[in-house]
C-alpha positions as MATLAB code, in Angstrom:
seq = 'XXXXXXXXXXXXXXXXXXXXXXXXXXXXXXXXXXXXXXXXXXXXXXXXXXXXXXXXXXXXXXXXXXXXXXXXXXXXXXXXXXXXXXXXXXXXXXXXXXXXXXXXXXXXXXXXXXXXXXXXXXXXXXXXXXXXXXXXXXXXXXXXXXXXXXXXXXXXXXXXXXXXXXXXXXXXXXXXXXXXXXXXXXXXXXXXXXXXXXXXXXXXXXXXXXXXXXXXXXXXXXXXXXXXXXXXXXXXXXXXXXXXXXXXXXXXXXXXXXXXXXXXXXXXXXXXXXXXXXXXXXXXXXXXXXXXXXXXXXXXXXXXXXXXXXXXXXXXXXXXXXXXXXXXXXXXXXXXXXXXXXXXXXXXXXXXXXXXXXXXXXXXXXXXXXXXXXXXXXXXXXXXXXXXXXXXXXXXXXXXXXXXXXXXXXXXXXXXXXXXXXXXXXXXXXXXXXXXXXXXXXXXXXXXXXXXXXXXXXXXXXXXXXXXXXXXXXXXXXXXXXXXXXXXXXXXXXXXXXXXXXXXXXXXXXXXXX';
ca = [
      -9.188  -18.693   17.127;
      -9.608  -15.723   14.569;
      -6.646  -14.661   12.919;
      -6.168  -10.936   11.992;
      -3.472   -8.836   10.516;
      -1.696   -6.104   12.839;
       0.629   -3.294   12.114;
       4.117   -3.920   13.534;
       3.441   -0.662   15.611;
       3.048   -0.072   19.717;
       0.633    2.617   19.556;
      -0.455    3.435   22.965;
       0.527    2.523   26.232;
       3.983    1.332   27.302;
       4.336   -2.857   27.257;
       6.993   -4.352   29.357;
       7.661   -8.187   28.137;
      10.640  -10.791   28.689;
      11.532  -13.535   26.188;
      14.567  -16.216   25.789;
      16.213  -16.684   22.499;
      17.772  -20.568   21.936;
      20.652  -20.769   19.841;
      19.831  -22.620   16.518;
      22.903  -25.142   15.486;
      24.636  -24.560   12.232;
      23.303  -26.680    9.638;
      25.507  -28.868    7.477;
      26.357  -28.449    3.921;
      24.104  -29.575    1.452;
      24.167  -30.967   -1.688;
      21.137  -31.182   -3.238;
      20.783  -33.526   -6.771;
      20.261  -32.101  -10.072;
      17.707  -30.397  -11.176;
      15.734  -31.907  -14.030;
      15.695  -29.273  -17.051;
      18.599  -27.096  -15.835;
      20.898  -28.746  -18.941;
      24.146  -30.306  -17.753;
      23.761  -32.387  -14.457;
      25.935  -30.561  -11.660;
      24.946  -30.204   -8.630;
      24.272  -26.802   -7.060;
      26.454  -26.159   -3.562;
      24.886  -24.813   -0.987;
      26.420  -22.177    1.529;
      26.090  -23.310    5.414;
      24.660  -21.104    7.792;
      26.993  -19.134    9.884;
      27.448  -20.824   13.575;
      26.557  -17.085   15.100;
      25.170  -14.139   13.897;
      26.744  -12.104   16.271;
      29.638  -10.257   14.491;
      26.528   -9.298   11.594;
      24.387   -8.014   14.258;
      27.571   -6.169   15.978;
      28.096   -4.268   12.737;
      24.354   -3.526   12.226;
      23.131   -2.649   14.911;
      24.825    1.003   15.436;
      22.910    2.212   12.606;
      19.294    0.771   13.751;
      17.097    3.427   15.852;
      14.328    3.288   18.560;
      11.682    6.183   17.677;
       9.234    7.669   19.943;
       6.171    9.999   19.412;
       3.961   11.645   20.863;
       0.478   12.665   19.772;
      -2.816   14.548   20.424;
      -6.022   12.469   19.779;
      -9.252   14.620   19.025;
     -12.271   13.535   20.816;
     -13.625   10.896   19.134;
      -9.738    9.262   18.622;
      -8.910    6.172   19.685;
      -5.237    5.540   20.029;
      -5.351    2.130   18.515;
      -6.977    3.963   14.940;
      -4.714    3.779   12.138;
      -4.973    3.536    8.208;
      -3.178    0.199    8.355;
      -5.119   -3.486    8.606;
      -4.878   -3.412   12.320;
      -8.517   -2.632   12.921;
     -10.377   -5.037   14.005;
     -13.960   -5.470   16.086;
     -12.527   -7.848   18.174;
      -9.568   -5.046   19.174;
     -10.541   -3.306   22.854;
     -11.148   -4.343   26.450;
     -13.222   -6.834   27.495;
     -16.040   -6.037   30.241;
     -16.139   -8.374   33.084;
     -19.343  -10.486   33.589;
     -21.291  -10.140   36.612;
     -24.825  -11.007   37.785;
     -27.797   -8.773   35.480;
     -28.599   -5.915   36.397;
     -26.729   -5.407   39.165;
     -24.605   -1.942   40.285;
     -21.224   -3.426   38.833;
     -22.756   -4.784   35.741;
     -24.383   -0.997   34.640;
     -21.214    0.641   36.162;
     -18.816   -1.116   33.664;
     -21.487   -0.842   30.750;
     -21.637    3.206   31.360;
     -17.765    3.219   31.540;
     -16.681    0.752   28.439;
     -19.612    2.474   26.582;
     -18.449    6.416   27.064;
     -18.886    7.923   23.420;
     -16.671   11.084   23.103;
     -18.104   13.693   22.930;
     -16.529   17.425   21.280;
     -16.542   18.866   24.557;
     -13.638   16.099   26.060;
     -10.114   17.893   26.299;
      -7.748   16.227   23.824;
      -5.422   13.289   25.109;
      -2.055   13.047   24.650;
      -0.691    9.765   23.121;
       3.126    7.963   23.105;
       4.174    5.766   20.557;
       7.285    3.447   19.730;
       8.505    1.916   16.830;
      11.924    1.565   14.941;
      13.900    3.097   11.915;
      17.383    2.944   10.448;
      20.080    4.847    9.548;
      20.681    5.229    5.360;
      23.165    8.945    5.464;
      25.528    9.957    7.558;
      23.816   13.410    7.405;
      20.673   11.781    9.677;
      18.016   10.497    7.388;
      16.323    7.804    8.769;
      13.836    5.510    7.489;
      10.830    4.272    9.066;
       6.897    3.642    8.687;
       4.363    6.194    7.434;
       1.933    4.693   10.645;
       4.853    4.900   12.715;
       4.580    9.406   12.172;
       2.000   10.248   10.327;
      -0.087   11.503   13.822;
       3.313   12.945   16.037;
       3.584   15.924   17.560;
       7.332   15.313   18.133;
       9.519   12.953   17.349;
      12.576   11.757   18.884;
      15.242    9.047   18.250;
      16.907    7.341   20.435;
      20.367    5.835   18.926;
      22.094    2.333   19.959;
      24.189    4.572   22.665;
      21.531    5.728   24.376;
      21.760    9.330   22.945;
      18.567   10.642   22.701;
      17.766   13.282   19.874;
      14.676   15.425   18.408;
      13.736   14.476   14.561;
      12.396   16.004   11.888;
       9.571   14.560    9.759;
      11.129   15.351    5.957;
       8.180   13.158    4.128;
       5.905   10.011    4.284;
       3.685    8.452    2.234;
       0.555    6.447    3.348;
       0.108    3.960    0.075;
       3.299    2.521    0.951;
       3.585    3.082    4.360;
       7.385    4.844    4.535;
       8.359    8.003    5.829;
      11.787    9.770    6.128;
      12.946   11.494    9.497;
      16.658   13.091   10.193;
      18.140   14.081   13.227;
      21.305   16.317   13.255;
      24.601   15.852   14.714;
      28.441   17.352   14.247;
      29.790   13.855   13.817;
      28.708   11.386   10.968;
      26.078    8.559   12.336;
      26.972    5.262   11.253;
      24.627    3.599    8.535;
      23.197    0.508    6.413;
      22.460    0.919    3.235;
      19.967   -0.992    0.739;
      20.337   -4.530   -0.961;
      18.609   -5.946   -4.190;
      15.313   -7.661   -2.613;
      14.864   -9.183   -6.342;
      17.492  -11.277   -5.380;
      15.769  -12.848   -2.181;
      15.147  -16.061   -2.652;
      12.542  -18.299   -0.371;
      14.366  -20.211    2.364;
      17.263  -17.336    2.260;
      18.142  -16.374    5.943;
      17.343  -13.015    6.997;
      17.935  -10.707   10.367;
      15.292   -8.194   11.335;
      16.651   -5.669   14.369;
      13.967   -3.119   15.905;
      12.454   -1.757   19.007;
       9.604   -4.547   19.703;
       7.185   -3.523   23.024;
      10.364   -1.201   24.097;
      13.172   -3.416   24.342;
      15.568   -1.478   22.436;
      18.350   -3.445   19.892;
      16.474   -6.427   19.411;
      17.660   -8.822   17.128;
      16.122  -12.011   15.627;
      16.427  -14.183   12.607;
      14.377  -16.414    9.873;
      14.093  -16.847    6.360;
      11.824  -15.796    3.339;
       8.993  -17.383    3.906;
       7.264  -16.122    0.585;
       7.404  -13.449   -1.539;
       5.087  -11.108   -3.470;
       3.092  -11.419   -1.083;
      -1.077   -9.581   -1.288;
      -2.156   -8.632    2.547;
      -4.962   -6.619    1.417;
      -3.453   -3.554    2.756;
      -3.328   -0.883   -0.866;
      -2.825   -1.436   -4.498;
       0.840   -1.115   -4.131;
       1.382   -4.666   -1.865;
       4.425   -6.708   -2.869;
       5.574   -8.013    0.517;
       8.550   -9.866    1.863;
       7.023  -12.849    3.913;
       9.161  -13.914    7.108;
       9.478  -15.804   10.260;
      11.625  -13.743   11.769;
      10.263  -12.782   14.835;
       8.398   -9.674   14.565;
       6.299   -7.806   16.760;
       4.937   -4.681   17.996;
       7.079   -2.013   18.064;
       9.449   -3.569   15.512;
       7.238   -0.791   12.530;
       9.818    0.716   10.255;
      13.264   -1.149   11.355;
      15.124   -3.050    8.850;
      15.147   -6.929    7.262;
      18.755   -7.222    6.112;
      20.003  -10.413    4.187;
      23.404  -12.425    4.899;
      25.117   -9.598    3.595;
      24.104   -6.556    6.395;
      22.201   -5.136    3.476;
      18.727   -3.826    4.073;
      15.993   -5.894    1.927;
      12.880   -4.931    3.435;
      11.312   -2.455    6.043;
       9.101   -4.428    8.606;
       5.809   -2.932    8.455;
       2.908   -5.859    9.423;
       2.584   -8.888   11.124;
      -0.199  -12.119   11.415;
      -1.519  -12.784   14.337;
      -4.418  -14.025   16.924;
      -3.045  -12.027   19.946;
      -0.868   -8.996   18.274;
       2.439  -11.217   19.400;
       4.470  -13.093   16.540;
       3.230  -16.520   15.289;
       6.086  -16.530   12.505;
       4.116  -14.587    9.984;
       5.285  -11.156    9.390;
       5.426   -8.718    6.314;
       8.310   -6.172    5.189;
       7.983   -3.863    2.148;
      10.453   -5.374   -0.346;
      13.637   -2.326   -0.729;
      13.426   -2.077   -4.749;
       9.696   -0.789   -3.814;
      11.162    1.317   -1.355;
      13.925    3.068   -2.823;
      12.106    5.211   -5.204;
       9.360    6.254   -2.666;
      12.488    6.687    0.064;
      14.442    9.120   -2.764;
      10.785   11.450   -3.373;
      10.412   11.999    0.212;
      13.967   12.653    0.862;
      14.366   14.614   -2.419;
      10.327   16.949   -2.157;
       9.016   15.663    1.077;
       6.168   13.919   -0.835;
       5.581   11.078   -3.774;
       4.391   11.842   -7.429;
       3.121    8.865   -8.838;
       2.171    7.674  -12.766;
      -1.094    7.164  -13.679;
      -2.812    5.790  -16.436;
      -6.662    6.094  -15.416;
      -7.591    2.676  -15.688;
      -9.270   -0.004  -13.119;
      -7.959   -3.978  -13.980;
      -8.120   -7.063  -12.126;
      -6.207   -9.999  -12.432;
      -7.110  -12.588  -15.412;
      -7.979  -16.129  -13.896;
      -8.356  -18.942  -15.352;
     -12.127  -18.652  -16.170;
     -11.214  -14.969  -17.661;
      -8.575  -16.519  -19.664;
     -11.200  -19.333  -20.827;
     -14.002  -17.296  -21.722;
     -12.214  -14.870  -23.798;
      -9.855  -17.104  -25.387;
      -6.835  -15.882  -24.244;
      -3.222  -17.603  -23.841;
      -1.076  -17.596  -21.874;
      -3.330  -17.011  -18.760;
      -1.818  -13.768  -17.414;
      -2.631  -10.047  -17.665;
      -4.309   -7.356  -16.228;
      -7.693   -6.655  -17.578;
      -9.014   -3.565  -17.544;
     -12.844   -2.942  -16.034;
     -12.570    0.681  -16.642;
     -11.406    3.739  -17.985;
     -11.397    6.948  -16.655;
     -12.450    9.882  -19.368;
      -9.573   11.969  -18.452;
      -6.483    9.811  -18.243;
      -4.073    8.583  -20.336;
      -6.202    5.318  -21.188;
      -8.659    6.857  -22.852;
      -6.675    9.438  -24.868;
      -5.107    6.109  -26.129;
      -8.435    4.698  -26.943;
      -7.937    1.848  -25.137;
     -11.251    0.165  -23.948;
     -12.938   -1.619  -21.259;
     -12.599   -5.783  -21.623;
      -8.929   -5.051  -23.359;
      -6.070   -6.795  -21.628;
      -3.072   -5.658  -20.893;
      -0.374   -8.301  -21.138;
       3.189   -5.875  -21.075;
       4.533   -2.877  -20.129;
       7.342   -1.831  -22.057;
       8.256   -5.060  -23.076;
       7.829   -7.118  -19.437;
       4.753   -9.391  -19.145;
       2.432   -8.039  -15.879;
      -0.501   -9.243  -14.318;
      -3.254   -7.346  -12.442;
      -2.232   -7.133   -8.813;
       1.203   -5.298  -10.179;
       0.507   -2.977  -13.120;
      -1.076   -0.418  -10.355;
       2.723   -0.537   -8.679;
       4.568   -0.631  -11.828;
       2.673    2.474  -13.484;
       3.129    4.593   -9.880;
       7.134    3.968   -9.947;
       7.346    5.728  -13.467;
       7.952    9.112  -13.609;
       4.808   11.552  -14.549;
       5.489   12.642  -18.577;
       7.471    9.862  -19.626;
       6.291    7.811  -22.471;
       5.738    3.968  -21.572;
       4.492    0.973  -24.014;
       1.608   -1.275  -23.223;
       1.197   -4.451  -24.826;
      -2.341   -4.933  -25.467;
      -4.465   -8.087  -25.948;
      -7.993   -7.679  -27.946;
     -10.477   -9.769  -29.036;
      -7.797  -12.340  -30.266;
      -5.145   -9.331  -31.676;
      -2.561   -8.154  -30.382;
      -1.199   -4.040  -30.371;
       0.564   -1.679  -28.499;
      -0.453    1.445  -27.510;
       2.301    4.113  -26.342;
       0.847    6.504  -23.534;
       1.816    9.402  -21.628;
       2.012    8.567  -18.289;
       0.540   11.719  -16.121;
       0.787   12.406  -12.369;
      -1.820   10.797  -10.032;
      -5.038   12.529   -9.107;
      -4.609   11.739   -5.325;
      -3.594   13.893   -3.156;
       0.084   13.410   -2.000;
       0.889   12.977    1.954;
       2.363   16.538    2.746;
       5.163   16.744    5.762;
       4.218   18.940    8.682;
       4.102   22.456    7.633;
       6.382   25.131    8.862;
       4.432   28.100    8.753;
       4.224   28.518   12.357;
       7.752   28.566   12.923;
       9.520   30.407    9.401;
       8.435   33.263    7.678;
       5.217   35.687    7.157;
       1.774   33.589    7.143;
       0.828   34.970    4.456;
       2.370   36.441    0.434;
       0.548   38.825   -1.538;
       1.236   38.635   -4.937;
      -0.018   41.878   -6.509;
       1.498   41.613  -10.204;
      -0.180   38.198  -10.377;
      -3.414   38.742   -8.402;
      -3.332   36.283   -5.667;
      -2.409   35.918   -1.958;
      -1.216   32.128   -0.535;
      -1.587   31.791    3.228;
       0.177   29.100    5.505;
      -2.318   26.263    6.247;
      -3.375   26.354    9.814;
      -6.739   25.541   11.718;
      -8.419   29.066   10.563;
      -7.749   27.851    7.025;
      -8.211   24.406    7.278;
     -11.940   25.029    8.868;
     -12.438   27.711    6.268;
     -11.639   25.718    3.092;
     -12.828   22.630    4.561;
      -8.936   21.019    3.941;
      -8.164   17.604    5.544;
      -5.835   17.409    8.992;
      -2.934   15.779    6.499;
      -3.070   18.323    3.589;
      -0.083   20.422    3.278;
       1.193   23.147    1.046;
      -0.409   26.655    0.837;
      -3.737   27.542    0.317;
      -4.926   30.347   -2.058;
      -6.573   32.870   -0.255;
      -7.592   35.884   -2.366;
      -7.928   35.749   -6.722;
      -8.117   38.968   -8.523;
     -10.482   39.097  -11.023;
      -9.611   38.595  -13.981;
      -5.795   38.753  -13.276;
      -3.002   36.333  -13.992;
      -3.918   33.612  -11.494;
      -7.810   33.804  -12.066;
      -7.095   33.307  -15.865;
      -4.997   30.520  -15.232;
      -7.974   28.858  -12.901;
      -6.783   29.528   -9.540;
      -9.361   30.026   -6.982;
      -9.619   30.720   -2.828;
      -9.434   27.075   -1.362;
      -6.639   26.124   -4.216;
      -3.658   24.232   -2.490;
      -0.363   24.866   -4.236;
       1.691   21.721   -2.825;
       4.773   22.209   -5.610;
       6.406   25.185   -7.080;
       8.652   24.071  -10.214;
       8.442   20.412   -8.955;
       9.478   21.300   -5.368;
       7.662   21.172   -2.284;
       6.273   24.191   -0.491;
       4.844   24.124    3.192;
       4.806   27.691    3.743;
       4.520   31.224    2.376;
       7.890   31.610    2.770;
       8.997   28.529    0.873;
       6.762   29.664   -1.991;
       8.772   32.904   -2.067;
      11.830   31.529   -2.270;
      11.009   29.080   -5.444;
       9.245   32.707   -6.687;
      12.552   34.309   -6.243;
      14.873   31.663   -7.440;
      12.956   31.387  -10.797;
      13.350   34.721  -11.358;
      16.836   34.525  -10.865;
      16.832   32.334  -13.524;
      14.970   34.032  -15.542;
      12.545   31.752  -15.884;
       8.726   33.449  -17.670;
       6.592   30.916  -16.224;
       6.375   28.775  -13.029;
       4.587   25.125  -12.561;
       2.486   25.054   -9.983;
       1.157   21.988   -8.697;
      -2.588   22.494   -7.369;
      -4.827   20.770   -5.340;
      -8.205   21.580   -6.114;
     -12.170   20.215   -5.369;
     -11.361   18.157   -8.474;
      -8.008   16.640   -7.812;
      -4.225   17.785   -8.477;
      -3.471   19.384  -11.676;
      -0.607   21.253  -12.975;
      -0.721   25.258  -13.596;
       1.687   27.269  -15.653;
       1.829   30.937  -14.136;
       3.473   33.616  -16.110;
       5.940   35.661  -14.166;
       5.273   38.368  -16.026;
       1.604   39.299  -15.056;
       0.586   39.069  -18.591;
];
C-alpha cells in the first residue's frame, strides 16, 4: 500500500472514532556495559520508566487546548487544500463501480466530476486541531495550517470553557502560529524544554485534540531526530511513535519533565490514522519563530542569497575535500550578501561562526540570525581554506501577515500631506486593484506625490508597508500611531519596511518632508 505524509490536522468534516489504550508495564532497571572509547569503564545507570503517567498528564493537561475554526472556501477550494505535504492524488472519494454506461454509472461521473465554477456561493468550512498554553496572559501556540484560512477562532480549555481567539501571528515556513484568548484570571501553562537534549529512545507524552476527542493523551519515544520530510528548507523534525493523529496539529510533545520539546505538526501514514510515525517541530526551532510572532505578529529572517546542497560522498571525492561535510553552494544571488562577499559558485561552506554545518541546515541556521548582524563563514576552496565575514540582511520573501484590523479600528485610509503619500487598509477593493495575494497584510500605498518625500525615497501606489520602525502595522491606524510615537521621540527618519513587485526592502522616510 502507498505510503504518504499527512498534516496532523482535521480539516473538514467532523470524525467520531473510539480507541482502547493498554497499560504498558514498567520496565526494569538497566545496566548497560561500558562503552568502548568513553575512557574509564563505568557503567552508565539507567532511569526506569515511571509505572503511570498519570500524575504528569494531571499536571499537563490544564494548560493543553482544543481549537476550532471556521472558514470560507472560494469556488474552486477544496477543504482538504493546504500548503502542508498532505496532498495527495490518491486523497478524495471513491466512485462506486457499476455496469457501463448505465444511468448510475454517468450520474456519479457528473457528480464526483463537478468543476467549480465562479458563479458557486462560497462554503463554509470547520476545522479542529490543538494548541497549548505558554502565558498566563492567553498566548497560545499552535500550527500555521491549523489558522492560516479561519474566519474565527475559538478555544475550548480542559474545563469545557469555551472562548473566542485572536490570531497575533503565524508563519507558513515553519508551520507555527500564536493565538490568545483573554480572561480576568491567569490560565494555567507549560512552558518550553531544551529539544537538543532529546535523546533517541527518550520517552515522550504528546496531549491534543485527535478527530475531536478532547484531552487525549498518549506516549512513545524519539524515534529519530533531525529528521528531512520534504516539507520547506527549514525541516529539523522530532521523529515519534507516540500516537498521533488528525486533529492532534499544533498540541505539545513534552519530555519526562512536563516540558514542551516539540509541537506536533505531521504524521506517516497509508490511511491518515497513526502507524507510529509522526513529526513535531523540535522547540529550540520554535522559540525564536514563537517570540517574532508574539513580539510583531510576523518573522524576519537572515539571508545570505545563496542556493547549496548537501556534499556527498561523490562531491567530497571529486573535489578533494575532507572531512565529507558542508554545504556547497550552486548559486549566488547578485544582490545578497554572498556576492558582496565575493564568494562564488562551487565554494563550500564548512562553518558558521565557528560550528561545522552541512547543506540541509545552513538555510535554518542563517534564518534564526537576526537581519544586520555580522556572522563568519568558514569557507572551503579549491583545496584553501578562508573566512569570509558577511552581513546578514532580511529575507526577500514576503512575511505571513496576521489578519488585518482595518475593518474594525480606525479610518481606512491616512493622508500624509507633508510627505506626499496616502496608505489605505488592505481590503478586497485593494487587493483586486494592486493585484495583492489573499495572505498579504500591512498597508498598501495608495497615492505618491510627485516628486515629494515618499516618491524620492521610491515609494509607489501598490507599495505594502508591513513594518514601521521594526513593528508591525495592519492598518492605517496602526501606521499612525508608530508616525506619532516617533515623533514623540523625536525621531527625523522612520524605517519602513516595503513590499514591493521586487521583494521587501527597507525605506528610510524623513519626518521632516525634506
Amino acid at each position: 500500500m502507498k505510503h504518504r505524509l499527512v498534516l496532523a490536522a482535521l480539516m473538514g468534516g467532523w470524525v467520531s472514532a473510539s480507541s482502547s489504550v493498554l497499560a504498558q508495564p514498567a520496565a526494569p532497571p538497566v545496566t548497560p556495559a561500558a562503552v568502548p572509547g568513553d575512557g574509564a569503564a563505568t557503567a552508565r545507570s539507567v532511569h526506569a520508566a515511571p509505572d503511570s503517567l498519570a500524575d504528569l498528564a494531571a499536571r499537563l493537561l490544564p494548560a493543553v487546548v482544543n481549537i476550532s475554526i471556521s472558514a470560507t472556501l472560494k469556488p474552486g477550494e477544496d477543504e482538504d487544500d493546504d500548503d502542508g505535504p498532505d496532498a495527495s492524488p490518491d486523497d478524495g472519494p471513491q466512485v462506486p463501480q457499476f455496469p457501463p454506461g448505465s444511468p448510475m454509472e454517468k450520474f456519479f461521473h457528473d457528480y464526483m466530476n463537478h468543476a467549480p465554477t465562479p458563479s458557486d456561493p462560497p462554503r463554509k468550512m470547520q476545522a479542529l486541531g490543538s494548541g497549548f498554553i505558554i502565558s498566563p496572559d492567553g498566548y497560545i501556540v499552535t500550527n500555521n495550517h491549523v489558522i492560516k484560512d479561519a474566519d474565527k477562532v475559538s478555544v475550548t480549555l480542559q474545563d469545557g470553557t469555551v472562548l473566542p481567539a485572536k490570531i497575533i501571528g503565524r508563519d507558513s515556513r515553519t508551520d507555527l502560529g500564536v493565538i490568545k484568548i483573554e480572561s480576568k484570571t491567569p490560565f494555567p501553562t507549560v512552558s518550553f524544554g531544551d529539544s537538543d537534549k532529546a535523546r533517541v529512545g527518550d520517552r515522550v507524552l504528546a496531549i491534543g485534540n485527535p478527530f475531536g476527542l478532547s484531552g487525549t493523551v498518549t506516549s512513545g519515544i524519539v524515534s529519530s531526530r533531525g529528521r528531512d520530510i520534504n516539507h520547506g528548507l527549514y525541516d529539523d523534525y522530532i521523529q515519534t511513535d507516540a500516537s498521533i493523529n488528525r486533529g492532534n496539529s499544533g498540541g505539545p510533545l513534552f519530555d519526562l519533565d512536563g516540558q514542551v520539546i516539540g509541537i506536533n505538526t505531521a504524521i506517516y501514514s497509508s490511511s491518515g490514522g497513526s502507524i507510529g510515525i509522526g513529526f513535531a517541530i523540535p522547540a529550540n526551532d520554535a522559540k525564536g519563530v514563537i517570540d517574532q510572532l508574539r513580539r510583531d505578529g510576523h518573522v524576519s529572517r537572515g539571508w545570505v542569497g545563496v542556493r547549496v546542497q548537501d556534499v556527498t560522498h561523490e562531491i567530497a571525492d571529486s573535489i578533494g575535500l575532507k572531512p565529507e561535510k558542508g554545504a556547497m553552494i550552486a548559486g549566488v544571488d547578485p544582490k545578497g550578501p554572498a556576492a558582496a562577499a565575493k564568494l562564488q559558485t562551487g565554494d563550500v561552506i564548512t562553518s558558521l561562526d565557528g560550528k561545522p554545518i552541512d547543506g540541509h541546515a545552513l538555510p535554518r541556521l542563517v534564518a534564526e540570525i537576526t537581519p544586520g548582524t555580522k556572522a563568519v563563514f568558514g569557507i572551503w576552496r579549491k583545496g584553501k581554506t578562508l573566512d569570509a565575514t558577511l552581513t546578514i540582511k532580511a529575507s526577500p520573501e514576503a512575511p505571513d501577515m496576521p489578519p488585518t484590523d482595518a475593518k474594525t479600528k480606525g479610518p481606512s485610509k491616512l493622508a500624509l500631506v507633508d510627505l506626499g503619500v496616502t496608505f489605505a487598509a488592505i481590503d478586497d477593493d485593494t487587493r483586486a486593484k494592486y493585484n495583492l495575494s489573499d495572505s498579504q497584510r500591512g498597508v498598501v500605498v495608495t497615492d505618491v506625490t510627485r516628486d515629494g518625500t515618499a516618491d524620492t525615497r521610491g515609494l509607489q501606489p501598490g507599495d505594502v508597508v508591513t513594518e514601521v520602525q521594526q513593528v508591525g502595522v495592519n492598518s492605517p491606524d496602526a501606521l499612525s500611531k508608530e508616525l506619532a510615537r516617533a515623533r514623540q521621540q523625536k525621531k527625523h527618519t522612520i524605517l519602513l519596511l516595503v513590499q514591493g513587485q521586487d521583494g521587501l526592502r527597507w525605506v528610510p522616510l524623513p519626518l521632516s518632508g525634506e
